[in-house]
N, C-alpha and C positions, 0 to 999 in steps of 0.2 A: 573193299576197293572202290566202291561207289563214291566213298565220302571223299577218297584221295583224288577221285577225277575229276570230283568237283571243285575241288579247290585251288587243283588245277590247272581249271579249265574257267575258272574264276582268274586267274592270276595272267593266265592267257589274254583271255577277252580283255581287259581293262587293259593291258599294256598295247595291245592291239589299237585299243581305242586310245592311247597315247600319242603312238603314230602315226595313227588317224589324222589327229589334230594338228598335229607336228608339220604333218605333209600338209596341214591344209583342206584336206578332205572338206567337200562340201555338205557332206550329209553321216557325218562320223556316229558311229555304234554307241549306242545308251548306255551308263554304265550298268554293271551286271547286274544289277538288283534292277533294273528298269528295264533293262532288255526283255523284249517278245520269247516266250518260251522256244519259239524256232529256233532263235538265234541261240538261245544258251543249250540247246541239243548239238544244234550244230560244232558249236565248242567241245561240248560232250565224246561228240563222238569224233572229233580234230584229235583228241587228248588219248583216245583209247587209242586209235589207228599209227598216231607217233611211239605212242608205247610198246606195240606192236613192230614196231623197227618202220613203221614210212619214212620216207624222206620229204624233203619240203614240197619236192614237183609232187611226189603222190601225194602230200596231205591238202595240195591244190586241187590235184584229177578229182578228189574225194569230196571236197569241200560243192566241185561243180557239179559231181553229180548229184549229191543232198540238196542242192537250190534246182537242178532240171526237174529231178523228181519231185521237186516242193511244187514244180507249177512255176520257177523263173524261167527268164531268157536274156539273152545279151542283149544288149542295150547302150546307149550312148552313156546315160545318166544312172545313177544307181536312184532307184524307186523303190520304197517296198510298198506301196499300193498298187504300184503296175508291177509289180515283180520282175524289174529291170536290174540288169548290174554289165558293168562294163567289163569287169574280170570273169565274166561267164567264158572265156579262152581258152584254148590252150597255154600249159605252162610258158612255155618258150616265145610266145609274143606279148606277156607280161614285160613291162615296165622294170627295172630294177626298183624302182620305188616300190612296188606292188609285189615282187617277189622279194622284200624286206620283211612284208608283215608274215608271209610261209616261214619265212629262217627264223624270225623272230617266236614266232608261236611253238616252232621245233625246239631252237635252243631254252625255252619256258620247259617247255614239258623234259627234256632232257638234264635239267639242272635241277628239276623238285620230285623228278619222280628217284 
C-alpha cells in the first residue's frame, strides 16, 4: 500500500502545485521530487486520511494540525523559514480559492485509489 500512496500523493502534490500557480500563489510548492520531506509526509498522510473516508474540511482540520505540530502558525504570508502560513484557519474562513486545493486533493486521491 505504501507505493500506492505515494504515487498518490505524488499526483496530489503536483496538481496542487498546478493551482498554486494558476491562482498565482506567491510562494507555490516545489515539485515533488524537490519538495522538503515535510512536505511530501504531509501529502502522505493527506492521501491515507482521504482514503480513510475524510472529507475535504477534515483533510484541512488535518493538514493544520501536521503544520501546528510541525512548529508552524498563522501568519499573513506563507514562509517556510518562519513557519508561517495564512491557511493555518479554520475550514470555514477559507477562501473558496483555498478550499479548491482540499476538493482538488480529495477528488485525486478518490479517482486513483
Amino acid at each position: 500500500m505504501a507505493v500506492h500512496v505515494d504515487t498518490i500523493a505524488r499526483v496530489a502534490h503536483d496538481a496542487n502545485r498546478a493551482l498554486q500557480l494558476e491562482q498565482g500563489d506567491p510562494a507555490p510548492s516545489l515539485p515533488w521530487d524537490e519538495a522538503p520531506r515535510w512536505q511530501r509526509n504531509s501529502a502522505r498522510d493527506g492521501v491515507s486520511k482521504a482514503l480513510d473516508g475524510a472529507t475535504p474540511e477534515q483533510l484541512h482540520n488535518s493538514w493544520c494540525e501536521f503544520k501546528l505540530a510541525d512548529g508552524w502558525a498563522h501568519g499573513e504570508v506563507k514562509d517556510a523559514a518562519r513557519r508561517t502560513h495564512p491557511c493555518l484557519v479554520p475550514y470555514e474562513q477559507l477562501s473558496e480559492e483555498q478550499r479548491a486545493k482540499d476538493a482538488l486533493f480529495h477528488a485525486i486521491v478518490g479517482a486513483l485509489c
